[in-house]
C-alpha positions in Angstrom: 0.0 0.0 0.0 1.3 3.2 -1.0 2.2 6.1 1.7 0.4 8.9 1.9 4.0 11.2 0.8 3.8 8.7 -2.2 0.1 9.3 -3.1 0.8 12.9 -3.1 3.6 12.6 -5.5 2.2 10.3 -8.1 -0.7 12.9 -7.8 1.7 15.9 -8.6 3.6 13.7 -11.3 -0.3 12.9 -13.1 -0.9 16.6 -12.9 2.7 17.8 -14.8 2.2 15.0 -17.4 -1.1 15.9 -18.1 0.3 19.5 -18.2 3.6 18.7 -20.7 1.2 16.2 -23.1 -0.9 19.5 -23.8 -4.3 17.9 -22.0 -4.3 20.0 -19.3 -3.0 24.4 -19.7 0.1 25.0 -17.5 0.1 28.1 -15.0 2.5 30.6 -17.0 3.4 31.0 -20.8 6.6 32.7 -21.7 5.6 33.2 -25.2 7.6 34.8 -28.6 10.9 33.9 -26.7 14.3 33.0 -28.4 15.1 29.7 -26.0 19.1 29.3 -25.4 19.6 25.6 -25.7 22.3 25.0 -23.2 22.3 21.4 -24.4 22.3 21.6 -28.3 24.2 24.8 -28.8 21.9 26.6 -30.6 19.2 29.2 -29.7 15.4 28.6 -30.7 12.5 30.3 -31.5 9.3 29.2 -29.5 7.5 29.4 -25.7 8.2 28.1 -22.2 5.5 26.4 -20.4 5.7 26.8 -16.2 3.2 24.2 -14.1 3.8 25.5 -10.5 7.7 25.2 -9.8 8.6 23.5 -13.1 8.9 23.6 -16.5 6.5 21.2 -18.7 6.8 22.4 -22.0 9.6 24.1 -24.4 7.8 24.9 -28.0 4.5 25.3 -28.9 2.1 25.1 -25.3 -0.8 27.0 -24.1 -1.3 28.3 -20.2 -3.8 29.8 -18.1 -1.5 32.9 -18.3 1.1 34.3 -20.3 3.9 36.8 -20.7 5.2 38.2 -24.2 9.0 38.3 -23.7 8.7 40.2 -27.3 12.0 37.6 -28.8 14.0 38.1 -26.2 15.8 35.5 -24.8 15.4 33.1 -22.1 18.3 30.6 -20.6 18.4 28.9 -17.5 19.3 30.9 -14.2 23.4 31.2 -13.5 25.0 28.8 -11.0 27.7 29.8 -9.0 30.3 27.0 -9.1 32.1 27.7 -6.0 31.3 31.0 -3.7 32.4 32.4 0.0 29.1 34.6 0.6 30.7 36.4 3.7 33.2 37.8 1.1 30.4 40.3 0.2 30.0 41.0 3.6 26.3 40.4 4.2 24.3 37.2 5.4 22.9 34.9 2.1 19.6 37.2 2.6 21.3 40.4 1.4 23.6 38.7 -0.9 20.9 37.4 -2.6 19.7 41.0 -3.3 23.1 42.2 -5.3 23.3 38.5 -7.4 19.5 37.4 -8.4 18.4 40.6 -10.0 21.8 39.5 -12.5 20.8 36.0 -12.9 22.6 34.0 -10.3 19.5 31.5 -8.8 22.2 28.6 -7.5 24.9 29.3 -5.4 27.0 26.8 -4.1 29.2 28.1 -1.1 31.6 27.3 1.5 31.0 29.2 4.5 34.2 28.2 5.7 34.9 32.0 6.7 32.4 32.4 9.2 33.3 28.6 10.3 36.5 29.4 11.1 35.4 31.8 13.4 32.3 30.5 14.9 32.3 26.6 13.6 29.1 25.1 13.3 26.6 28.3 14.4 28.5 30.1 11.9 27.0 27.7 9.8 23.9 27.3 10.9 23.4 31.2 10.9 24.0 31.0 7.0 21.2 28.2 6.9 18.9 30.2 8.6 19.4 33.7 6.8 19.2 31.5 3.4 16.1 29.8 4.3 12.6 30.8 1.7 14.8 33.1 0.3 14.8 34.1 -3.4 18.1 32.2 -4.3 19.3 28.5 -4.5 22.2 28.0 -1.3 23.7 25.1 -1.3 26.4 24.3 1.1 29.6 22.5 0.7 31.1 21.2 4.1 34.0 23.1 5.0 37.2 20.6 4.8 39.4 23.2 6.2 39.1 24.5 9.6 41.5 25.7 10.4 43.4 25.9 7.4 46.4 24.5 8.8 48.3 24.8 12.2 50.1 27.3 11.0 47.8 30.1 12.5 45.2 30.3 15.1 41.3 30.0 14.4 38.1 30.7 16.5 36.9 27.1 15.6 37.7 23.4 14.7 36.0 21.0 12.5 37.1 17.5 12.4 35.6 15.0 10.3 33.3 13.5 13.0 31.8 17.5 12.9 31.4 17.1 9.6 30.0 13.7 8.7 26.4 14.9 10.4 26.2 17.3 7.6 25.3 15.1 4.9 22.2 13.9 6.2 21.0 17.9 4.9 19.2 17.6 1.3 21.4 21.3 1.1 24.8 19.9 1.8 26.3 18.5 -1.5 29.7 17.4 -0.6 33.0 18.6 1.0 34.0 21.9 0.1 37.4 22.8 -1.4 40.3 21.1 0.3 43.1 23.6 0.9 44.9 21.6 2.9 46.7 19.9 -0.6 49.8 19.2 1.4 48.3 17.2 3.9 46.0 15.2 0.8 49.6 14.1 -0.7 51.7 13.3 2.3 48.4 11.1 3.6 47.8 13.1 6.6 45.5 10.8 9.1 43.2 13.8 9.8 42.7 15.0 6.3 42.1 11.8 4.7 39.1 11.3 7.8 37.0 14.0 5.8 38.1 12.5 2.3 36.7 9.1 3.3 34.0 10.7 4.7 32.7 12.3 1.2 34.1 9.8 -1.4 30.4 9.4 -2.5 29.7 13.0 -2.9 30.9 16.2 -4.7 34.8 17.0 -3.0 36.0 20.2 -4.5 39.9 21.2 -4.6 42.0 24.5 -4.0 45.7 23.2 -5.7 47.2 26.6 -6.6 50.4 25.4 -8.7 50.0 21.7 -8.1 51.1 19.8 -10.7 52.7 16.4 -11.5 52.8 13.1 -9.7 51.6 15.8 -5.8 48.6 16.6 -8.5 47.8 12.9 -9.5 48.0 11.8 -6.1 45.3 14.6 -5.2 43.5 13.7 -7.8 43.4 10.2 -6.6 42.1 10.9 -3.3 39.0 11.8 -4.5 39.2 15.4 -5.3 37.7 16.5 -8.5 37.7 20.0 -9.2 40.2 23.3 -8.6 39.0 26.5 -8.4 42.6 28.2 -8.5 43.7 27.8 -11.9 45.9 31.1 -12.9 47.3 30.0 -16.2 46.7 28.2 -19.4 49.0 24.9 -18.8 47.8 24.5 -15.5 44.2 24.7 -15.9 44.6 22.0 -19.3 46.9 19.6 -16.5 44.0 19.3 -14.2 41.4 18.7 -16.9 43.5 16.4 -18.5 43.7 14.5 -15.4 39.6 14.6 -14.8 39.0 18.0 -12.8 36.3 20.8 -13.1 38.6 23.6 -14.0 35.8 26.7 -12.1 37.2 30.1 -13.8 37.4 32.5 -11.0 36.6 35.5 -11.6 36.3 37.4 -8.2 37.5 41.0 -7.2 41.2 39.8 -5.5 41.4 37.2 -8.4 41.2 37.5 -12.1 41.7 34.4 -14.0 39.1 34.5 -16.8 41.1 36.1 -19.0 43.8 33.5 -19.1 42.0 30.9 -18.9 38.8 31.8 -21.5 41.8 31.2 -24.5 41.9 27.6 -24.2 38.1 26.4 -23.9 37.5 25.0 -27.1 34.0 23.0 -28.0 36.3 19.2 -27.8 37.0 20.3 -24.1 34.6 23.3 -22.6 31.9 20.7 -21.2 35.3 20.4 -18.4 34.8 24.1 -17.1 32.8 26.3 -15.3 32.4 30.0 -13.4 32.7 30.9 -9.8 33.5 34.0 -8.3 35.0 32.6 -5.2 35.2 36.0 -3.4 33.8 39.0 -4.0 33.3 42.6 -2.5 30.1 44.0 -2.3 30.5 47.0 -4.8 31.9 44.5 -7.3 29.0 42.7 -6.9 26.5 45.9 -7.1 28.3 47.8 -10.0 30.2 45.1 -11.7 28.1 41.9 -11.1 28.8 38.2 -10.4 28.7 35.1 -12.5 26.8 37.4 -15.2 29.9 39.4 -15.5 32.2 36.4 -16.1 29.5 35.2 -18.7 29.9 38.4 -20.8 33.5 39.0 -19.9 33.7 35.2 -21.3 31.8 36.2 -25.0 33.9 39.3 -25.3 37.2 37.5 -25.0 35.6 35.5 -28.1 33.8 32.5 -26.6 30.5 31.5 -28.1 27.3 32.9 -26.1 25.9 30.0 -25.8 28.6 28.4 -24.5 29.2 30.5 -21.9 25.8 30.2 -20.7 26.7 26.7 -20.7 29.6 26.8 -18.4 27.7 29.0 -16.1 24.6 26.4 -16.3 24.5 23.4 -17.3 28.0 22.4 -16.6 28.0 23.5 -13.2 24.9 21.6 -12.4 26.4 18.4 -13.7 29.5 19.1 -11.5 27.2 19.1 -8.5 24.5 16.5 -9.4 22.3 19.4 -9.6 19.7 17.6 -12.2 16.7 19.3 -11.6 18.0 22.8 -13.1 20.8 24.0 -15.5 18.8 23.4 -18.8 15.5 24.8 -20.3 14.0 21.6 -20.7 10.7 19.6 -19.8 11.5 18.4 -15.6 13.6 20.8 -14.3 13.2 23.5 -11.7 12.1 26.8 -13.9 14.9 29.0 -12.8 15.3 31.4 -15.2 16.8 34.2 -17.1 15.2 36.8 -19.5 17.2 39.2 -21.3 17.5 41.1 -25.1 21.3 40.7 -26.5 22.5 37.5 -26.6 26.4 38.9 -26.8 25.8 41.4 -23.8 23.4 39.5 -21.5 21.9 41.6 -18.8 18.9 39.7 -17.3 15.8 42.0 -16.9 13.4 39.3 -15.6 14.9 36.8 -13.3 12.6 33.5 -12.8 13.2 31.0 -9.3 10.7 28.1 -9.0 8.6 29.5 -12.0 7.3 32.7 -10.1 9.5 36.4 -10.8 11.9 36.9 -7.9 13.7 39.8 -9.7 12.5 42.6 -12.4 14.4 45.4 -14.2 18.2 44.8 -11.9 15.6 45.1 -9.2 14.2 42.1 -6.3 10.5 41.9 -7.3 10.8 40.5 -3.5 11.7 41.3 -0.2 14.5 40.0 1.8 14.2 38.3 5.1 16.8 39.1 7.7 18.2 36.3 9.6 16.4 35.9 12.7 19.5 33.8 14.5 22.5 36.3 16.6 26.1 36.1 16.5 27.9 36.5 20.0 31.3 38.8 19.7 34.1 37.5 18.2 36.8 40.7 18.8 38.8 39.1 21.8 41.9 40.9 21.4 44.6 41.4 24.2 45.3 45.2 23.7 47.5 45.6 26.7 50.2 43.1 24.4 49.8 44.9 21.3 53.3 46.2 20.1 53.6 46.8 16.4 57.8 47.7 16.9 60.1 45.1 15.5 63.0 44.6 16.7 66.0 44.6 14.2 67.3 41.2 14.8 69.5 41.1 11.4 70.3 43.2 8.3 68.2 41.7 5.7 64.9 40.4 6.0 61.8 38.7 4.6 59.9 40.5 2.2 55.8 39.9 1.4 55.5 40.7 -2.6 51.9 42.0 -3.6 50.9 40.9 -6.9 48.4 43.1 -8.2 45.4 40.7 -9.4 46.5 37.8 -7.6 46.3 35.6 -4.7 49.9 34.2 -4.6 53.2 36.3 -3.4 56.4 37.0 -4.0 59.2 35.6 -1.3 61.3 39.1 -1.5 63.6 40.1 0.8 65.0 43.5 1.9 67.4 46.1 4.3 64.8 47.9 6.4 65.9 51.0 7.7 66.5 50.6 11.2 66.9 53.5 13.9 67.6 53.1 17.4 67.4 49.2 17.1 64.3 49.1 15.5 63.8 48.0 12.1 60.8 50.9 10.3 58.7 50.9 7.6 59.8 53.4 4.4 56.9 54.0 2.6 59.0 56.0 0.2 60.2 52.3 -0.7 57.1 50.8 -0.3 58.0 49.0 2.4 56.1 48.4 4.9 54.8 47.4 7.9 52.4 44.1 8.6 51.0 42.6 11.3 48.1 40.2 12.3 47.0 39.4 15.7 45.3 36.8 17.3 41.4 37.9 17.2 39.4 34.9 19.0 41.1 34.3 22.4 42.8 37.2 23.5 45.8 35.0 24.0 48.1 38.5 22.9 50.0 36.0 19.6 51.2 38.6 16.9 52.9 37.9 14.0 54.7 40.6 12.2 56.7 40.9 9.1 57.1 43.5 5.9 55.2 44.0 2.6 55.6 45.4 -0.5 53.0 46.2 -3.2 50.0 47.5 -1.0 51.3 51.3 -1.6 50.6 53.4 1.2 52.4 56.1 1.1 51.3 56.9 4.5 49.1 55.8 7.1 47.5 52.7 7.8 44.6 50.4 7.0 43.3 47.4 9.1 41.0 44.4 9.3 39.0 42.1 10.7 39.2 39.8 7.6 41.7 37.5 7.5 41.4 34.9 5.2 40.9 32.2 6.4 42.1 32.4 10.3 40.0 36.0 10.4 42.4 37.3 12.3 43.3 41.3 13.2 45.4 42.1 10.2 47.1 45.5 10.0 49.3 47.1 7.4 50.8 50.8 7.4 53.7 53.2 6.9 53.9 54.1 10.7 53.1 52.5 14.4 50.9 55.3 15.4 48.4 54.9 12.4 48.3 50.9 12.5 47.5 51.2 16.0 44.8 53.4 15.5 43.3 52.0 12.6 43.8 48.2 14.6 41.5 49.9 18.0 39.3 51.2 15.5 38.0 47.8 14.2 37.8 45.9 17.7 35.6 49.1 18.7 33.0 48.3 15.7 33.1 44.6 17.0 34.5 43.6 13.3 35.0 45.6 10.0 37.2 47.7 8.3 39.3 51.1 9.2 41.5 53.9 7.4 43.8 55.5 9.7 46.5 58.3 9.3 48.2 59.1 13.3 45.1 59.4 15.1 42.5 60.0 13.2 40.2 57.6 11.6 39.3 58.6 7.9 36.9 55.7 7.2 35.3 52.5 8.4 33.4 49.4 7.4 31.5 47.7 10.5 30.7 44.1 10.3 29.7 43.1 14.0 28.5 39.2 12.2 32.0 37.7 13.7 33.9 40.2 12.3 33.4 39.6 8.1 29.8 40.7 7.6 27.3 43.6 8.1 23.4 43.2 9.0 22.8 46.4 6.8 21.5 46.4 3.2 24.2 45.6 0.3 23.9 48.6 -0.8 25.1 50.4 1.9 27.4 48.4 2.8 29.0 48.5 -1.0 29.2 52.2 -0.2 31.0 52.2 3.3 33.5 49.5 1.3 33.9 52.3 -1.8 34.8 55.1 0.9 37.0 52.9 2.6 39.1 51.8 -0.7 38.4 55.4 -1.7 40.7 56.5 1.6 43.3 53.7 1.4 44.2 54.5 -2.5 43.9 58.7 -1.5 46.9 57.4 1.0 48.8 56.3 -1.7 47.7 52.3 -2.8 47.1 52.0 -6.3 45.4 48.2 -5.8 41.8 48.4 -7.1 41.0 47.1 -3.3 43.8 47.3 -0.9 41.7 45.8 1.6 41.2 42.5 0.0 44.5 42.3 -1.4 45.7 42.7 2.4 42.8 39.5 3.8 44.8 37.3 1.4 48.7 38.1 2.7 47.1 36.0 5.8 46.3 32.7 4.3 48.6 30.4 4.5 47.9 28.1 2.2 48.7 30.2 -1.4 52.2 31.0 -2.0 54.5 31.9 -1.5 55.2 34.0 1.6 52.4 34.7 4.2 51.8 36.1 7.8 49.6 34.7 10.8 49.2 35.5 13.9 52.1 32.8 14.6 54.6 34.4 12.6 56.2 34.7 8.7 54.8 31.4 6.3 56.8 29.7 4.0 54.4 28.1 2.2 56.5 26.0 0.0 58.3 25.1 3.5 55.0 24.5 5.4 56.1 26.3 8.2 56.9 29.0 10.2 60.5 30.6 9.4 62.1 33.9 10.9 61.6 37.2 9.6 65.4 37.9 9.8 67.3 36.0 7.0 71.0 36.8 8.9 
């Protein structure tokens, strides 16, 4: 005898057939459409029949009511592959505000930010902001927390924390495995979460793995890379059966480099993500929908990169029920009028308009779940002079556009046993310091490539430790701008001596804001605005500065524990004599 959940379900299958044979009029009619067929590789002329969530007809149908698109064109909605919402700095709710209204109706993210600050209510708080919201979040267990032991984090997850996870229908798999090192050299803990996930989606971070280390990762289980910054490497890891995600993000730029070797024998191996980006990118510039037309004007067909932003990311993830405008699947959708320069002026999620004219057609719904304070810093043990223990010493080399360093070194000028920062060099100072339990652990080193010329700018995002992370041209200004952020509980300051020229709070453990995107977008853009008037030319200073903390990307990083050689795997000296 059938159960009653069963009953209903054959019921609701009756009903769609009914509805896609043509007996029965769906619910909504997108008629005189021009249909991008993801699957073919061609666009057609004809309608799209919705029956409640799902589409039941592509062609000729009738419906109860309709819509005249007027030829325009309608694709499925635009997945992003692989996505760190707190690096827009606003809960999923307000995220979902800057990407829908530009196509994005699947994100899949790993909140491994806010879990490495608050572990499992950090992720439970994105559950709850994402819940009946207007936009597709689904989570990817985060593999990594902490990173590595390299630096200090406000949380642990081992695999026994994880495993618990996949019992949630939202949870596809384990999120991207930073720890690479510990994958090759068969690290006991890391191999835990591996075996945990082998019969689900594992996503990779392998920045400049290559060779037997890569086919030994590979091995393991993992089975795509997100960090691909040149041609050869991103054709290695397809070669070797990855999903290459082209990042496109505000501190990383690959697209470009990567775009030139899609080709139709080998393109159904790639996809978009935007891994992180900052709010006003999001706002003015856009998400996966930028990457899409970034993608057609570096030469790649339109309909193929809706396809890589689509179809091919829901494969990835076992995604079925979307990616395609085809009879079945979910009707997330996209409307827009030039196929080359696709900006989405109706945006469809489970067949009803979420999105109209760059607008939400509805509201958001702030998270109803608090945050306790994560800005436990020992202030009394703050010192930002170092001591000149040697002549030459360990440089941190910006590259513009990138996530990975140079390993520089340098002669700081040193006065009365002190070694300074000379910002008429470019040299200067860094620091980060321990953030989550006041235990007073600083690390502090030298950079290069941020380009203050005076002044300071600080942080309470760290990736992926989130750490207090400082950089400036004197002690007076990083201290300044350092107090200022632990007084706004989390966020972002612009110092210069005493005074505080701008600030970004984000009280949600220290990475996001509970105020519209918007306005947070604007606080960010008078923030940058301050740090490039003191002299940085980076297009965002402060994101370029999150990065010099993570440990994992080389080649020379900071912590709270010290200078990171990452090709090393360890902490070495700041002084090289």
């Amino acid at each position: 005898m059938l159960n009653a959940e069963f009953r209903i379900l054959r019921m609701d299958l009756k009903s769609l057939i009914r509805r896609a044979r043509g007996d029965e009029p769906a619910d909504l009619l997108l008629k005189n459409a021009r249909v991008v067929d993801v699957l073919g590789g061609t666009v057609e002329p004809g309608s799209v029949a919705i029956a409640g969530e799902v589409i039941v007809g592509v062609g000729q149908c009738s419906a109860r009511a309709e819509i005249d698109l007027g030829g325009s064109f309608v694709a499925p909605g635009f997945i992003d592959a692989h996505v760190h919402i707190e690096s827009a700095m606003v809960p999923p709710a307000e995220f979902a505000r800057a990407v829908v209204p530009r196509g994005t109706t699947t994100v899949v993210t790993d909140p491994h930010e806010i879990a490495n600050v608050l572990g499992l209510d950090g992720i439970r708080f994105m559950f709850e902001s994402a819940k009946f919201g207007p936009l597709s979040m689904y989570v990817m267990a985060p593999s990594c927390v902490p990173a590595t032991g390299m630096a200090t984090s406000g949380a642990a997850l081992h695999g026994y924390d994880l495993f618990p996870l996949k019992a949630d229908p939202w949870v596809l798999g384990l999120a991207e495995v930073m720890n690479f090192p510990g994958v090759v050299d068969g690290d006991d803990a890391v191999l835990e979460k591996l075996g945990a996930f082998q019969d689900r989606v594992i996503d990779g971070h392998g920045p400049g793995l290559s060779g037997a280390a890569l086919q030994a990762y590979v091995a393991a289980g993992v089975q795509s890379d997100h960090e691909s910054t040149s041609a050869d490497e991103a054709l290695e890891k397809i070669r070797l059966g990855m999903m290459v995600m082209i990042r496109e993000g505000s501190a990383a730029r690959d697209l470009s480099a990567i775009v030139p070797i899609v080709t139709a024998a080998n393109q159904h191996r790639f996809c978009f993500c935007t891994d992180d980006c900052q709010p006003s990118d999001l706002v003015e510039r856009g998400g996966i929908d930028h990457a899409i037309r970034s993608a057609i004007g570096l030469g790649m067909d339109p309909v193929a990169a809706i396809r890589l932003a689509t179809w091919n990311a829901a494969q990835h993830f076992r995604l079925h029920n979307r990616g395609a405008v085809t009879p079945g699947r979910r009707a997330d959708l996209v409307v827009f009028d030039d196929l080359r320069d696709p900006r989405p002026r109706l945006v469809f999620r489970n067949g009803s308009v979420v999105a109209r004219d760059g607008a939400m057609a509805v509201p958001p719904r702030p998270p109803s779940r608090t945050l306790r304070s994560t800005m436990n810093v020992a202030w009394e043990s703050v010192d930002f002079r170092i001591p000149a223990a040697g002549r030459r010493a360990r440089v941190i080399g910006v590259k513009a556009g990138r996530l990975d360093t140079d390993a520089l070194e340098a002669e700081p000028t040193v006065r009365g046993g002190e070694a300074l920062a000379d910002p008429s060099r470019d040299l200067l100072k860094i620091a980060v310091l321990e953030r989550h339990m006041a235990s007073g652990a600083a690390g502090k080193g030298f950079v290069t490539g941020i380009g203050l010329r005076e002044g300071a700018i600080a942080s309470s995002v760290a990736h992926d430790h989130h750490n207090l992370i400082v950089v400036g041209a004197d002690d007076a200004s990083m201290m300044t701008a350092a107090r200022r952020v632990g007084a706004l509980h989390g966020g972002m300051a612009v110092a210069r001596g005493e005074r505080v020229l701008a600030e970004v709070p984000l009280p949600l453990g220290g990475l996001m804001s509970a105020e519209p995107v918007e306005r947070v977008s604007r606080q960010v853009e008078t923030a940058v605005a301050a740090a490039r008037a003191l002299g940085s030319p980076l297009h965002d200073p402060f994101m370029a500065m999150g990065f010099l903390a993570l440990e994992v990307i080389p080649s020379l990083k900071v912590t709270d524990k010290g200078i990171i050689d990452v090709a090393r795997r360890a902490v070495v000296p700041l002084w090289l004599d």
